[in-house]
C-alpha positions, 0 to 999 in steps of 0.5 A: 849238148848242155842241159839248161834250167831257164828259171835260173838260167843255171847249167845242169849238165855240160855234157849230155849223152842221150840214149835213144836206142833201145840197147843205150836205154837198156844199159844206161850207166850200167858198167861204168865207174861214175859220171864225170863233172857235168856229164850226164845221160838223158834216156829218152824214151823213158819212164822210169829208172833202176840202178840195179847193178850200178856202183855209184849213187846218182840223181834223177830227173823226171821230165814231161814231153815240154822238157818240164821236171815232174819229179826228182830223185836225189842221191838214188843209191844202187839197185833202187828201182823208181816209180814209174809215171806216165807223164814222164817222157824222158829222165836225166841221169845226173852226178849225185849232188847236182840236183841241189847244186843246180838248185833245181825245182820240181817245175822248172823247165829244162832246155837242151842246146848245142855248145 
């Protein structure tokens, strides 16, 4: 599945993981090296992250129930923790630096499509 930002049409992630379950929520990225180029994990139930015990910075996004951003967080180092809200329904774990790459806007609306 690839993430889309409709205000300007730019692909936010190529290769969307989604974590549903409660154990993929739990663990996250937690393990791993690093994302690849355009991979990304969509957690979902959620409202908020940790990168407690991860190796590698990542950027977050914040999404309501519409699939719109309410927040973001750029190259968030490890064992952070994020504020916790009660708008967010789901978060997107990308590659640091993608959020600004993507040009992507607290606002803007992502959608999420089959290749």
């Amino acid at each position: 599945m690839k993430a889309c930002n409709t205000r300007n049409k730019k692909i936010v992630s190529s290769n969307v993981i989604v974590a549903e379950r409660l154990l993929e929520r739990m663990r996250g990225l937690l393990g791993k090296r690093g994302l690849e180029n355009g991979e990304s994990l969509l957690i979902k139930p959620c409202k908020g992250v940790h990168t407690l015990g991860m190796r590698f910075p990542i950027d977050v996004i914040f999404l309501d129930s519409g699939n719109n951003i309410l927040n973001m967080r750029e190259n968030m180092p490890p064992n952070r923790i994020s504020s916790l809200s009660l708008r967010t329904s789901m978060v997107l774990e990308l590659q640091a630096g993608t959020i600004s790459l993507a040009e992507t806007r607290i606002g803007d609306r992502i959608i999420f499509e089959l290749p």
